[in-house]
C-alpha positions as CSV (number, residue, x, y, z in Angstrom):
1,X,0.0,0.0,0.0
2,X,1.5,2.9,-0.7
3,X,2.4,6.1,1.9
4,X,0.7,8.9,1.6
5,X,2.2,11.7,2.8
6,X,-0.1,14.1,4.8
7,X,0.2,18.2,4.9
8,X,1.2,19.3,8.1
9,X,-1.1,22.2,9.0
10,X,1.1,24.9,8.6
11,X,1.3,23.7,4.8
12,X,-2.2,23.7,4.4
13,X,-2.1,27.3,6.3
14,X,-0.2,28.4,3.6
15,X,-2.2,27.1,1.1
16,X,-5.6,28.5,2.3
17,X,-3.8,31.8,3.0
18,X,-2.7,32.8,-0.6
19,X,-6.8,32.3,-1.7
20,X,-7.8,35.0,0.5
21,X,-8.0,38.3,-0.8
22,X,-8.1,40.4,2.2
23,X,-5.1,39.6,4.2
24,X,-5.0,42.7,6.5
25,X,-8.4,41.6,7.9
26,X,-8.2,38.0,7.9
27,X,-5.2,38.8,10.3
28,X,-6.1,41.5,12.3
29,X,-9.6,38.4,12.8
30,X,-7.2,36.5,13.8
31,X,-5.6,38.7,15.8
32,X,-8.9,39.7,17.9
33,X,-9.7,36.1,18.4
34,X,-10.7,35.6,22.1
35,X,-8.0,33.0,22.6
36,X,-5.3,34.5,20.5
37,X,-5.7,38.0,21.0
38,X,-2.0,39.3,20.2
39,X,-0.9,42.2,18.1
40,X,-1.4,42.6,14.6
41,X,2.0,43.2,13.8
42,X,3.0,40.6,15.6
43,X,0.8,38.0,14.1
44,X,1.9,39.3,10.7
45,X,5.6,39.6,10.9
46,X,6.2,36.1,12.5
47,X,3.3,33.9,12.4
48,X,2.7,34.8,8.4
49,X,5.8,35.8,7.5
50,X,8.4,33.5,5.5
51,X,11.4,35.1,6.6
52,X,10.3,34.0,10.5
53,X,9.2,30.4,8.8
54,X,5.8,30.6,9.4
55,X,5.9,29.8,13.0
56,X,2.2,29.9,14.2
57,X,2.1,27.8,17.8
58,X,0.7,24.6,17.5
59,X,-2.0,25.6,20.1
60,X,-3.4,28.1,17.9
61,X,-2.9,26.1,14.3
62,X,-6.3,24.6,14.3
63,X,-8.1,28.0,15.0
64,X,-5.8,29.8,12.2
65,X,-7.4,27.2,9.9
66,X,-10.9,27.9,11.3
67,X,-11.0,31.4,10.5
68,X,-9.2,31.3,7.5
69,X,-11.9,28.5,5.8
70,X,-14.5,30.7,7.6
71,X,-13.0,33.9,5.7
72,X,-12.7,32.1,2.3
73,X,-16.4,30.7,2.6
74,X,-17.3,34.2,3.0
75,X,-15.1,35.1,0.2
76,X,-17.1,32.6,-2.2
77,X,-20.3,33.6,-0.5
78,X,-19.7,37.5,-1.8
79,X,-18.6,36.1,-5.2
80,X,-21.6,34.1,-6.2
């Protein structure tokens, strides 16, 4: 059988993040998130940022993801 390998969630992070077109707001959501809430600078210049690696904690990975398929949703919703 063979392997498959699986995205790690920063990967799939990544992916997500280039489809949305607002990033200043997606961010500064994520930002204001009840159990995030940390500066938007700071969420943008390390969390989202390659030259820092992407280095979103792994506590706050799977809410990242929440917001961002929430924000693309929306995104799709306001297209169609």
């Amino acid at each position: 059988m063979p392997v498959v390998k699986q995205h790690s969630k920063i990967e799939t992070i990544k992916t997500l993040f280039v489809s949305v077109t607002d990033k200043t707001r997606l961010i500064t959501k994520i930002a204001e998130h009840e159990t995030i809430n940390t500066k938007f600078l700071s969420l943008r210049n390390t969390w989202f940022s390659n030259y820092r690696g992407w280095s979103i904690p792994d506590e706050h990975q799977d809410t990242v993801l929440n917001i961002i398929r929430r924000t693309i949703n929306e995104q799709n919703d306001d297209n169609n």
